[in-house]
C-alpha positions, 0 to 999 in steps of 0.5 A: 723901222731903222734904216742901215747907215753904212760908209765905205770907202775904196780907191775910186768911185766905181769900186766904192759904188761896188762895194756899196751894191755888193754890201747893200743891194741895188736898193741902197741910197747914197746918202753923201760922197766925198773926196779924202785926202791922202796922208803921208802913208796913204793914197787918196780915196773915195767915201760914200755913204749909203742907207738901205731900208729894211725889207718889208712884208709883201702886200696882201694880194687882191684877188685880179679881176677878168680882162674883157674880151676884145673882139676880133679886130678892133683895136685893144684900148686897155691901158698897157703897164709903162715900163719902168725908165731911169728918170723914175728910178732916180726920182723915187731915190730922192723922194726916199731921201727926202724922206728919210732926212724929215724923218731924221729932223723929225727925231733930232727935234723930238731929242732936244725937246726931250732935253728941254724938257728934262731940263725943266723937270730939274727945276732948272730956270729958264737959262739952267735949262737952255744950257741944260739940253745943248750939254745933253745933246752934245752927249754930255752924261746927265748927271754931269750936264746937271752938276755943271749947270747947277754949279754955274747958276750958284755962281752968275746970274740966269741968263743963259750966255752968262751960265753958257760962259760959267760951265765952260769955265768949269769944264776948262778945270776938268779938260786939261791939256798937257805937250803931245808925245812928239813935243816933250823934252827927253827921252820918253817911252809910251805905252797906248792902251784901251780897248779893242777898237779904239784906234791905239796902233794908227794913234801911235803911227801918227805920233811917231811920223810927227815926232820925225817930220817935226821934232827929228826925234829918233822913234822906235815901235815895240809891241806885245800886241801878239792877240789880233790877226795881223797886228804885228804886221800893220806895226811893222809897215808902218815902222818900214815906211817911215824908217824906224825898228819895229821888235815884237815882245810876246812876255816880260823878258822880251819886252826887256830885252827889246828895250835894251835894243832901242835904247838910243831912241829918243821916243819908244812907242809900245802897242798893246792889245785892247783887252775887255776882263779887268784881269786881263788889263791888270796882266797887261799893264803889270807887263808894260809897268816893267818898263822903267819911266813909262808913261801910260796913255789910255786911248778911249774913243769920243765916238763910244758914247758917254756910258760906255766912255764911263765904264772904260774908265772905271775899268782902267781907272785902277792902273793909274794911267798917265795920259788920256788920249781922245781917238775918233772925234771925227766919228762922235755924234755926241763928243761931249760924252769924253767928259766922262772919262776925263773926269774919272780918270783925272788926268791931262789929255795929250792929243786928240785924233780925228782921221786916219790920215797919218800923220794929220789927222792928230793933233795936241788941243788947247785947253779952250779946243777942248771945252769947244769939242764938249760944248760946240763951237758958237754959230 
């Protein structure tokens, strides 16, 4: 059975260690513990991750066989049970660590092979199929891990760094990148949207604190996010800490209204709520599109998964959006997997973020930091 993988994080290690035995139990194994950073907004914390086994069934009783009597006495030579000590507990948590790492090496060796082997049931050569399987297991979609390979091999030689090479150059055409939203020229006003989850509103806090620390560009924050408990108000302290007005639009007019308010910033940034049914996305971007000259920036998660990267895509795909901002590659397992909303929306990627750390953990990638992220970097 799978076991539970969980991260907490809290301000020091013994309240991280609470929240590890609150949530887990006393049975749970650290897996990792870290230090992070601070950013600009937030003080530094400790991370731990811990995994805890699932619960197995009691084992089937023996029925106990009688002690023999000891005569009165003599002295009682039958082996007492050892207590349990501290030495044994850690030492079994480290075998079941062990355990679990074989078993996790075990599956990831069983994944590429599985590649490989699919990449063989292509009829790919030797060398298609190589790069075949790093594309896989960097969570690129099959069917655009074949496409590429195939088009590489039409154009070079099969030998594997010469068809590595050739796909990077093809993804070089698909991943471009465009200014970040702190960077340009002018007066702009964007709109993040995408789903629930995505990390649209600290996405849009971090472009604006870069706007201000590097640019001095005058930012405002407008929201028509009025769904999520709170949202206004984490919008809100972010736009108290860093100075800047921050105006709530719960319909058009509002929203209009609130545009006309901050019409001497250089840089408006308007929240919106992750919505799920296609007519609830064509409402909202109606809603924003009201606004004249706005950019829309469609926030997807690198850690989605390919799949549901290509479903989000197809969902927004019919409000035309602007921009493609990738959120959460530090939490990708396969990041290849944006490949699939990049090439279904077929537009630049302004930024990408990998953090919460405000402002640091954004950043506006080159075109080669973008293929690198699909494909990994050479060892």
């Amino acid at each position: 059975m799978t076991p539970t993988v969980r991260t907490f994080r809290a301000p020091d290690a013994a309240a991280a260690l609470a929240a590890v035995k609150a949530a887990l139990g006393a049975e749970a194994v650290i897996l990792s513990t870290r230090a992070v950073d601070g950013g600009l907004f937030r003080r530094p914390e400790v991370e731990i991750t811990a995994a805890v086994e699932p619960s197995l069934p009691p084992p089937r009783s023996r029925p106990s066989r009688p002690r023999p009597p000891v005569a009165a006495g003599a002295p009682d030579l039958r082996p007492t049970p050892r207590a349990s000590r501290p030495q044994d507990d850690a030492l079994q948590d480290e075998i079941r660590f062990l355990r679990r790492s074989v078993e996790e090496a075990r599956r990831a060796l069983a994944l590429v092979t599985q590649e490989a082997r699919a990449g063989r049931d292509l009829q790919l050569p030797p060398a298609g199929a190589d790069v075949y399987a790093r594309l896989a297991c960097r969570g690129v979609e099959p069917a655009l891990a074949e496409g590429l390979v195939r088009s590489a091999l039409a154009t070079v030689p099969p030998e594997t760094g010469r068809v590595l090479s050739a796909v990077k150059d093809l993804l070089g055409e698909r991943l471009v990148p465009c200014r970040a939203p702190w960077l340009l020229d002018g007066r702009h006003v964007i709109a993040a949207v995408g789903p629930t989850g995505v990390g649209k509103t600290t996405t849009l806090a971090k472009m604006a604190a870069r706007a201000l620390l590097e640019t001095k560009k005058r930012v405002a924050f407008v929201t028509v996010d009025t769904y999520r408990i709170g949202a206004t108000e984490q919008l809100a302290r972010y736009a108290e800490i860093m100075g800047v007005p921050a105006l709530v639009a719960r319909d058009k007019s509002e929203l209009l209204r609130a545009m006309d308010r901050v019409a001497d910033a250089d840089l408006v940034l308007v929240d919106t709520a992750g919505r799920s049914s296609p007519e609830d996305v064509a409402r909202q971007a109606a809603l924003v599109r009201a606004v004249q000259r706005l950019q829309l920036q469609l926030c997807v998660a690198a850690s989605t998964g390919a799949l549901e990267l290509a479903a989000v895509a197809e969902r927004y795909r019919a409000l035309s959006p602007d921009r493609l901002v990738l959120t959460k590659a530090d939490e990708a397992a396969g990041p290849g997997g944006v490949l699939s909303a990049s090439v279904r929306i077929c537009r630049p990627i302004s930024c990408v973020t990998d953090g919460q750390r405000v402002p640091e953990d954004i950043h506006a990638y080159t075109g080669p930091e973008l293929v690198d992220l699909v494909v990994g970097r050479e060892a």
